[in-house]
FIRO-380971 format. One line per field, with one value per residue: x, y, z of N, C-alpha, C, O in turn; residue number from 1. Coordinates in steps of 0.05 Angstrom, whole numbers, plus 5000, padded with zeros to 4 digits. Example, Ala and Ser with C-alpha at 12.3 -4.5 7.8 and 13.67 -1.06 7.14 Angstrom:
2
nX: (5264,5257)
nY: (4886,4955)
nZ: (5156,5142)
caX: (5246,5273)
caY: (4910,4979)
caZ: (5156,5143)
cX: (5264,5258)
cY: (4934,5001)
cZ: (5156,5157)
oX: (5285,5268)
oY: (4934,5023)
oZ: (5169,5161)
pos: (1,2)
END
This chain:
226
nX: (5017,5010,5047,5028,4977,4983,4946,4895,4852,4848,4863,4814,4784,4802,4798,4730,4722,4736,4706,4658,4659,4657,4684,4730,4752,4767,4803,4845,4867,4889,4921,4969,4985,5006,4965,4921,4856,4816,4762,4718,4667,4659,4664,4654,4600,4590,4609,4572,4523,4529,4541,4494,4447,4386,4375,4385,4407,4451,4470,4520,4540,4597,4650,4710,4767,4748,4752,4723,4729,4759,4730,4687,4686,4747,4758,4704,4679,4726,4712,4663,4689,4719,4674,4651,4687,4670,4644,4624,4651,4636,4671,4665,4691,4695,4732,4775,4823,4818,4790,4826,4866,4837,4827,4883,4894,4865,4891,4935,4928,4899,4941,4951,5000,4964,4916,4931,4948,4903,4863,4880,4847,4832,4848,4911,4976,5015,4995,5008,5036,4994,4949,4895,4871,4905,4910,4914,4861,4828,4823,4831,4805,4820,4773,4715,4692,4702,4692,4662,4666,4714,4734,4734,4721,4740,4720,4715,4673,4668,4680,4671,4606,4602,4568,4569,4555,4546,4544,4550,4564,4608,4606,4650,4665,4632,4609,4642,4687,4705,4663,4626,4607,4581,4509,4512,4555,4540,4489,4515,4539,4494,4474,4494,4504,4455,4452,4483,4454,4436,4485,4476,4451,4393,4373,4422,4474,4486,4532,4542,4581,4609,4628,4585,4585,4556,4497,4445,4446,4468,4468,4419,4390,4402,4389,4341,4344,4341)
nY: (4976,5042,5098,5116,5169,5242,5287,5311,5297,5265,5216,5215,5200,5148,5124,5126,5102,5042,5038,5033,5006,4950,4914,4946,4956,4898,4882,4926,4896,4851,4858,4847,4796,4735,4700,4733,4741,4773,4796,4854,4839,4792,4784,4843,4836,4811,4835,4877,4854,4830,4867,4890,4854,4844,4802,4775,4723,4693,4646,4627,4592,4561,4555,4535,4574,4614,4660,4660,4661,4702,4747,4740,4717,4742,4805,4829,4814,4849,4902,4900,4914,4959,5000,4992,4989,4974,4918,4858,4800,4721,4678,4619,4549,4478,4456,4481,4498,4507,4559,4585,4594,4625,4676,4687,4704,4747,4776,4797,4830,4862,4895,4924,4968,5022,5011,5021,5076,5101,5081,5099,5106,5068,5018,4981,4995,4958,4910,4869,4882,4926,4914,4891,4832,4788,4745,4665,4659,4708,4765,4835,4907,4975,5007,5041,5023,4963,4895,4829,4792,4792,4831,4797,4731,4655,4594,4525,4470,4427,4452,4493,4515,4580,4622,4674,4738,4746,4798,4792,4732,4688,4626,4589,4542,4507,4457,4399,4357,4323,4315,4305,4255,4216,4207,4217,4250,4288,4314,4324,4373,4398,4413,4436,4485,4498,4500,4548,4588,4626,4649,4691,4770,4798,4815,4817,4783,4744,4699,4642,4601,4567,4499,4453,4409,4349,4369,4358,4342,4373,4429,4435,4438,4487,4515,4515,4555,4602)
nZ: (5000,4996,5020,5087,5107,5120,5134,5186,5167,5132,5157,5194,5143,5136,5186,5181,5144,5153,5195,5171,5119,5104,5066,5054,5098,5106,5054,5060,5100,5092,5041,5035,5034,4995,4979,4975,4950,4950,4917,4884,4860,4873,4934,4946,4945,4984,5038,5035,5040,5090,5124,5125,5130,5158,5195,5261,5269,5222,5172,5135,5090,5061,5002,5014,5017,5002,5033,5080,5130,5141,5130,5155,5204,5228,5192,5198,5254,5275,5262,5283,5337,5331,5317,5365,5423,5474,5464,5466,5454,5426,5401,5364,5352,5319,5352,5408,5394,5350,5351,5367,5332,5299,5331,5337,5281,5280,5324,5305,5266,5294,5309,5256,5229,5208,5230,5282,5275,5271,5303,5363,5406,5423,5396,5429,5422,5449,5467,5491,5536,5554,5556,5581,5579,5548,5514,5480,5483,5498,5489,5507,5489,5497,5529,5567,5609,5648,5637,5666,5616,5569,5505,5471,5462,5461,5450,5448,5420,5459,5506,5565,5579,5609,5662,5628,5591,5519,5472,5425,5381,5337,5307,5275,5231,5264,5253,5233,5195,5238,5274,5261,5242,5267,5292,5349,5362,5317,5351,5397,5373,5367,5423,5457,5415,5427,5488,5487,5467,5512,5531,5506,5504,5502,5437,5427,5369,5316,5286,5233,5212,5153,5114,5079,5113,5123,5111,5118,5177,5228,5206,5174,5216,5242,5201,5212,5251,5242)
caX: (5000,5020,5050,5004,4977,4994,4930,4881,4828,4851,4860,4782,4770,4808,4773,4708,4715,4740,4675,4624,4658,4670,4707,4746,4773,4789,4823,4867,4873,4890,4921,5004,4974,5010,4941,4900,4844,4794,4749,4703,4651,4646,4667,4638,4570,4580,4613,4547,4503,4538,4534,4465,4431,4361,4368,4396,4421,4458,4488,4540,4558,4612,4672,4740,4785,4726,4758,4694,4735,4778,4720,4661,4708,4763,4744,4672,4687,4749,4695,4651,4706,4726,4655,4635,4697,4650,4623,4633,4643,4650,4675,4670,4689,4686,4751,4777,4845,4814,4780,4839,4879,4827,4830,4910,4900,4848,4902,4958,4918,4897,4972,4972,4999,4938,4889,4936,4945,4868,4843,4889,4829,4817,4878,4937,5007,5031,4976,5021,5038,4983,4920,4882,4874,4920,4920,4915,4831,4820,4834,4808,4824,4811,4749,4718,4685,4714,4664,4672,4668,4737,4726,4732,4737,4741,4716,4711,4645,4668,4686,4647,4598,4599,4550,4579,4542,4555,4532,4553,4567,4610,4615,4665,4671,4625,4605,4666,4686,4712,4644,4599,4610,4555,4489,4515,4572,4519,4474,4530,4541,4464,4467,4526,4492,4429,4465,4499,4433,4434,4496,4467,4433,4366,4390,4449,4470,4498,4532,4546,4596,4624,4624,4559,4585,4531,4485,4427,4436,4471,4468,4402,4379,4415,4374,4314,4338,4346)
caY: (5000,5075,5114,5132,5208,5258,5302,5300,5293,5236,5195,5211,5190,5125,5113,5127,5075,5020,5026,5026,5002,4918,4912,4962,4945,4867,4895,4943,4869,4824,4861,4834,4768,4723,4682,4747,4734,4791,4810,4868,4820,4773,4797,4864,4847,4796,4843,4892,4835,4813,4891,4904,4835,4846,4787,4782,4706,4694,4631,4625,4558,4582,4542,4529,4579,4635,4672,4668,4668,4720,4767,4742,4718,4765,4830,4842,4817,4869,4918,4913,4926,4995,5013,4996,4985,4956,4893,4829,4780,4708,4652,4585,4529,4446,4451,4508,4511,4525,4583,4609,4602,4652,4691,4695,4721,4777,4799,4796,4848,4889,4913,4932,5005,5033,5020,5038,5109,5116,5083,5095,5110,5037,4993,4986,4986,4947,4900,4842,4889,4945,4897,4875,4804,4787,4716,4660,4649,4719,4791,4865,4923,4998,5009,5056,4997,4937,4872,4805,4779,4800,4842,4779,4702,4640,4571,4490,4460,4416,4480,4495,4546,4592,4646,4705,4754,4770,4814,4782,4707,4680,4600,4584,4511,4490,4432,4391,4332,4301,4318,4305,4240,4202,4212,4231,4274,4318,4312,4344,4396,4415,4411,4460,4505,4505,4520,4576,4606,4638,4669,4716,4780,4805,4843,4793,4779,4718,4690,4620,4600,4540,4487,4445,4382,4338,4386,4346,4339,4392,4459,4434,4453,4515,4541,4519,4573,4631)
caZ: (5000,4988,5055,5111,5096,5143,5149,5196,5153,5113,5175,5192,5123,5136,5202,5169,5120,5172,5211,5153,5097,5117,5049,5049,5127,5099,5027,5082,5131,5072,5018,5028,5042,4979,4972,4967,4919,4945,4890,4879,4841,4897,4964,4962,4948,5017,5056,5044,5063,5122,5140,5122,5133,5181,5209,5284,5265,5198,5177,5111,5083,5031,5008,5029,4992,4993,5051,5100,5158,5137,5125,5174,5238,5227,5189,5215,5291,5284,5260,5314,5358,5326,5323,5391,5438,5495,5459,5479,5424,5426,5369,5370,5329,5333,5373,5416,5383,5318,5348,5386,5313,5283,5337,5336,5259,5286,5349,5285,5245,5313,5311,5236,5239,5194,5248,5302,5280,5260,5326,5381,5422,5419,5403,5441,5405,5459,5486,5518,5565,5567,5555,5604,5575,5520,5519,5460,5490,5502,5486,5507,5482,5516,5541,5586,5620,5649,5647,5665,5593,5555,5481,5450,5480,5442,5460,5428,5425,5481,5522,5587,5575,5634,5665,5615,5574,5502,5446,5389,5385,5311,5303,5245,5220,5282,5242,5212,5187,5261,5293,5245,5234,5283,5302,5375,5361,5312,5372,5410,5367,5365,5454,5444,5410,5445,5513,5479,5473,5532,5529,5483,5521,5478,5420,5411,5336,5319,5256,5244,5176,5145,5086,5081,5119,5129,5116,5120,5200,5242,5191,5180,5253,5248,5192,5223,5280,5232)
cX: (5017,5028,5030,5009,4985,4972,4910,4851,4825,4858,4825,4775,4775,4793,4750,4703,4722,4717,4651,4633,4671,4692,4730,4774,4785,4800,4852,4879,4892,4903,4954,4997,4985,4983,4917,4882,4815,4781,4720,4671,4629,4651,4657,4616,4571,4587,4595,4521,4509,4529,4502,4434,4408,4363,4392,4423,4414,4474,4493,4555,4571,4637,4696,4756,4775,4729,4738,4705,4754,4759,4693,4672,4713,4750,4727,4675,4711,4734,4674,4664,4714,4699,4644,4654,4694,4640,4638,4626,4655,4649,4694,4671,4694,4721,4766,4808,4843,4805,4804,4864,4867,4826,4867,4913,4885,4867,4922,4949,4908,4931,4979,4971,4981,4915,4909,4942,4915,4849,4860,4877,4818,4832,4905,4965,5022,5016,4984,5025,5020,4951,4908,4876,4892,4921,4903,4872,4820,4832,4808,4833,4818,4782,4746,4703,4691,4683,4682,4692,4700,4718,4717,4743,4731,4739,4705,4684,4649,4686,4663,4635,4593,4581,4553,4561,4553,4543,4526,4573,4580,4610,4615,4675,4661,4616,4624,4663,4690,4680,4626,4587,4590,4535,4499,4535,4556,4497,4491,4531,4515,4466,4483,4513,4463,4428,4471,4478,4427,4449,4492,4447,4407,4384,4412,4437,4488,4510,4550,4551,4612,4621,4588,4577,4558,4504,4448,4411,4442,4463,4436,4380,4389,4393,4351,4318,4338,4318)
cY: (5025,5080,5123,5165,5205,5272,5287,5282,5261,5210,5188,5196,5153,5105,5109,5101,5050,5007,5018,5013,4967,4915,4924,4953,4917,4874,4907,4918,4856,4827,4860,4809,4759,4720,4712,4746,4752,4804,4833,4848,4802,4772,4816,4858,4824,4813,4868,4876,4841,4848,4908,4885,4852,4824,4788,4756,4696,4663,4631,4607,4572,4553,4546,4550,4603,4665,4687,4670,4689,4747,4762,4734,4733,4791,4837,4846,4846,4896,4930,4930,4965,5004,5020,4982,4966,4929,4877,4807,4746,4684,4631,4574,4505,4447,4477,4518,4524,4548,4598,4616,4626,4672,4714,4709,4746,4792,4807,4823,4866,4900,4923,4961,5021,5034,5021,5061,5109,5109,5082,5100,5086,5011,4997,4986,4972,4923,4876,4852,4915,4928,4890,4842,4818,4759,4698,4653,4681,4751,4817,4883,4955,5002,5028,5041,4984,4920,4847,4785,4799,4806,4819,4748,4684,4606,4546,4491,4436,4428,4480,4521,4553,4615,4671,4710,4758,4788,4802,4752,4701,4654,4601,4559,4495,4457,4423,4366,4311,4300,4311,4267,4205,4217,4230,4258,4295,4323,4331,4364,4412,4424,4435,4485,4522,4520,4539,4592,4629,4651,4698,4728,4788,4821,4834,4786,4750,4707,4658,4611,4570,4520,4467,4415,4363,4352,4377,4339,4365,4416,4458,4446,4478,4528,4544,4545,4596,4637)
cZ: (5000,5020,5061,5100,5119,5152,5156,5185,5138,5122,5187,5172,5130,5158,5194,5152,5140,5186,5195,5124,5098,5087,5044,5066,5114,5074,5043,5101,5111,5044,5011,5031,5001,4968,4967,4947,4923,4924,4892,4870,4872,4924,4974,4960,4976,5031,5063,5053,5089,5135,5144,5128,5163,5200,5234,5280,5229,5195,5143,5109,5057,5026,5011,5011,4998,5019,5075,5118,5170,5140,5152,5200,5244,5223,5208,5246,5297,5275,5276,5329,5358,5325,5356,5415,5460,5489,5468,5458,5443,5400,5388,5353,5340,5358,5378,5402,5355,5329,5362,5367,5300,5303,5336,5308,5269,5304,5323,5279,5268,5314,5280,5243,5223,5216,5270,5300,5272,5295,5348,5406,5436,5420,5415,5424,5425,5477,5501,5537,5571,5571,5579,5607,5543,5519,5488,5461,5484,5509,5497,5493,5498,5510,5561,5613,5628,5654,5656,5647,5581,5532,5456,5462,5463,5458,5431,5443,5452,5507,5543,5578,5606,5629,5652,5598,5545,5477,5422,5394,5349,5309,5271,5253,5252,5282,5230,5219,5212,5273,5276,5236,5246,5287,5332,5370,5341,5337,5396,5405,5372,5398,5450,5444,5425,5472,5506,5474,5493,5543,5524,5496,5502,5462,5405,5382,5342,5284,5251,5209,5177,5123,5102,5083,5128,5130,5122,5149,5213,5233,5178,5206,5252,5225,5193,5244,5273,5233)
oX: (5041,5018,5014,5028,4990,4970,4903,4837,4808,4861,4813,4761,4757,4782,4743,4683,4702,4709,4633,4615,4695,4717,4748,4797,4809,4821,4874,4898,4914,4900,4964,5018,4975,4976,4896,4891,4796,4792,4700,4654,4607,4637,4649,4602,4550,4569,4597,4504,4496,4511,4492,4410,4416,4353,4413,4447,4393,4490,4474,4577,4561,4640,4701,4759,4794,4713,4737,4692,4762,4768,4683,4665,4700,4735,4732,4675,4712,4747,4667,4658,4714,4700,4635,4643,4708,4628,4661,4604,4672,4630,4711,4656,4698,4723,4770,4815,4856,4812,4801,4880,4880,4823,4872,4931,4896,4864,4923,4964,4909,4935,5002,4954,4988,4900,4893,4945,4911,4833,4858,4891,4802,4830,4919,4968,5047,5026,4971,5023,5027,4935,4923,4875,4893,4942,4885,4860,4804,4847,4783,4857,4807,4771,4765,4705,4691,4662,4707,4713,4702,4696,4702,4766,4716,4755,4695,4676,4629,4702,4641,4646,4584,4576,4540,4548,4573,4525,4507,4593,4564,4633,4599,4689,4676,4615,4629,4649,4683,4676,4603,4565,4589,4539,4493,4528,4557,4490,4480,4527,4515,4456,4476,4510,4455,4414,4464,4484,4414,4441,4500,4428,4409,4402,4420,4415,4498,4497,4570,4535,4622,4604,4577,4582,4540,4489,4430,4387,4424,4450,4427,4359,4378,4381,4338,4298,4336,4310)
oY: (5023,5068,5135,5178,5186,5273,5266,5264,5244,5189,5166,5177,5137,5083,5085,5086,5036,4984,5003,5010,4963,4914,4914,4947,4913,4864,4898,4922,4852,4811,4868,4798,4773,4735,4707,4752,4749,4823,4824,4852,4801,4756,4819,4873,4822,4815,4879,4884,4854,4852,4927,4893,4867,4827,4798,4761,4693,4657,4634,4603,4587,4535,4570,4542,4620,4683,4710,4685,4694,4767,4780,4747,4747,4801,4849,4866,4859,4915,4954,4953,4983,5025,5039,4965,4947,4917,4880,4798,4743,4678,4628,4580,4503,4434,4493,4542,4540,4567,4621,4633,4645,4694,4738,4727,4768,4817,4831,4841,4889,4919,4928,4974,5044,5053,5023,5073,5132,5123,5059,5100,5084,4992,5017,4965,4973,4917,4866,4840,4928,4933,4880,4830,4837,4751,4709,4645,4682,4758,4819,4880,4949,5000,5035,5051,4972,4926,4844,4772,4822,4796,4819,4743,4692,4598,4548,4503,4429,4416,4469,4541,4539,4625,4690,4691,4773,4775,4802,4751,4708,4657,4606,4553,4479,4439,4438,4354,4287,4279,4316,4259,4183,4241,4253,4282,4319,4347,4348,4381,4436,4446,4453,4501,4545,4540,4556,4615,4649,4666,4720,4715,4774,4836,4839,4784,4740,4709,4652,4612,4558,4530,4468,4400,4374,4348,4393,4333,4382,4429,4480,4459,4493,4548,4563,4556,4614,4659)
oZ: (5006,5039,5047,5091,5134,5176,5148,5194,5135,5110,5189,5178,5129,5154,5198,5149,5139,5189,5200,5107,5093,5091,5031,5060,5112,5080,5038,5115,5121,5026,4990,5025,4982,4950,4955,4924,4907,4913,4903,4888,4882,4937,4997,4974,4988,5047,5084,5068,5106,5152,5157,5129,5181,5222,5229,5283,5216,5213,5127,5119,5039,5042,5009,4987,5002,5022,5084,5134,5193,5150,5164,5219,5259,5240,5229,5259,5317,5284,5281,5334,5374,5338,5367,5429,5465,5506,5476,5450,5461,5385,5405,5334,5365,5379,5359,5401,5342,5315,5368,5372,5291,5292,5334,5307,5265,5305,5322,5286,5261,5329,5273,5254,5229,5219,5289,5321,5266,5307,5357,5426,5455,5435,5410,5413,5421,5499,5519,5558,5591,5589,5596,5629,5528,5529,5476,5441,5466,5527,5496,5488,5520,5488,5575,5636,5607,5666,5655,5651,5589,5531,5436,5469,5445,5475,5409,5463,5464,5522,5540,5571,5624,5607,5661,5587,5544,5465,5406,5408,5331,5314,5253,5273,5263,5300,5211,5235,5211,5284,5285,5227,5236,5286,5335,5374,5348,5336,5410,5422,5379,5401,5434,5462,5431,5479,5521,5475,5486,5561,5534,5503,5482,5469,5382,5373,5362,5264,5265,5189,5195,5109,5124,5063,5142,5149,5129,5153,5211,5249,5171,5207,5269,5231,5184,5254,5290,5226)
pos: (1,2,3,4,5,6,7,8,9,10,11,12,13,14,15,16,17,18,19,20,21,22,23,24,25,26,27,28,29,30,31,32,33,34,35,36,37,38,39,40,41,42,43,44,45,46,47,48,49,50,51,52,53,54,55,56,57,58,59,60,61,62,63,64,65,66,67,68,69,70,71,72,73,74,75,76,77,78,79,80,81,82,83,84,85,86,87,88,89,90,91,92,93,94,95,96,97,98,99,100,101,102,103,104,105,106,107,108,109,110,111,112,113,114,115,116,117,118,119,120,121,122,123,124,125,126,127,128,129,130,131,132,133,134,135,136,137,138,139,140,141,142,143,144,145,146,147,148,149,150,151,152,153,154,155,156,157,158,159,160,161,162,163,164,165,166,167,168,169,170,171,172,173,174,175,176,177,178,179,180,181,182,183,184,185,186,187,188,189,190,191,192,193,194,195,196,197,198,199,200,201,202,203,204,205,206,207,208,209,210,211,212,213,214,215,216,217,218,219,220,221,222,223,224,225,226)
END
């Protein structure tokens, strides 16, 4: 990308577009990335869905390659955050190390220096040691708030769900090929989800992405819940 401007203005502009423009922010996340294959054609008209959808719960079976977790994990969840500092997100996938890998690409991209000069209101440039959590489960970032819940926590489907609150709930690749593979273990996944219901305070959004494994049982139930 070109050098960072200098005036003030053209850092507003840059913020501006971060918070409302979801494509723009993952183009700016993803655009030294070798494999980049973002396209105008077919990414922006999802990343004005995903931002404009009515519905509270969204779910996106896409395939492998199609950078859903790059733009509906990552991006968007790191979009909230600059919009609304305070939220409380959490992502889940069939096992907690996958979710604490997509989280480790979202803390990667909270340190690029583009959004730490545009939001230093918000991200830390130093959050291993100014953070309040920094850890591979669970990150904050400044707040004028402290809660229980961290900015962003990350749990496996055979994770304890505990008494916490959050806003906004993502499960990426909650259904996969290890879990899917019996009657019980989709039966798990559905219990899973069900408890996790109640995480979510009124108002809570929710978005729930991944390939169409067995789609016939678990992702089935899910779009009965949309």
């Amino acid at each position: 990308m070109k050098a960072q401007p200098e005036s003030a203005a053209a850092w507003a502009g840059i913020r501006w577009l971060c918070q409302h423009d979801l494509y723009a922010l993952a183009f700016l996340l993803n655009h030294d990335r070798p494999d980049n294959a973002l396209t105008p054609g077919l990414h922006k008209p999802l990343c004005e869905f995903i931002q404009t959808t009515p519905y509270k719960k969204n779910l996106y079976l896409q395939a492998r390659g199609s950078f859903k977790t790059s733009i509906i994990t990552v991006a968007r969840n790191i979009q909230r955050v600059l919009q609304n500092p305070q939220i409380r997100i959490l992502i889940g996938s069939n096992k907690s190390e996958n979710a604490e890998a997509m989280l480790a690409e979202l803390k990667g991209h909270l340190l690029n220096p583009w959004l730490l000069r545009a939001f230093p209101d918000i991200l830390w440039a130093d959050p291993e040691k100014d953070a309040e959590k920094w850890t591979t489960s669970a990150i904050t970032v400044k707040r004028a708030r402290r809660t229980k819940e961290a900015t962003i926590e990350t749990i496996g489907v055979t994770g304890e769900l505990t008494s916490k609150h959050y806003d906004h709930g993502t499960f990426d690749d909650i259904v996969g090929k290890e879990n899917s593979q019996t009657r019980e273990l989709r039966e798990g996944v559905i219990s899973f989800l069900r408890i996790a219901e109640s995480l979510f305070d009124p108002g809570a959004t929710q978005d729930s992405t991944g390939t169409p494994w067995h789609y016939a049982d678990a992702w089935a139930w899910l779009l009965e819940q949309q």
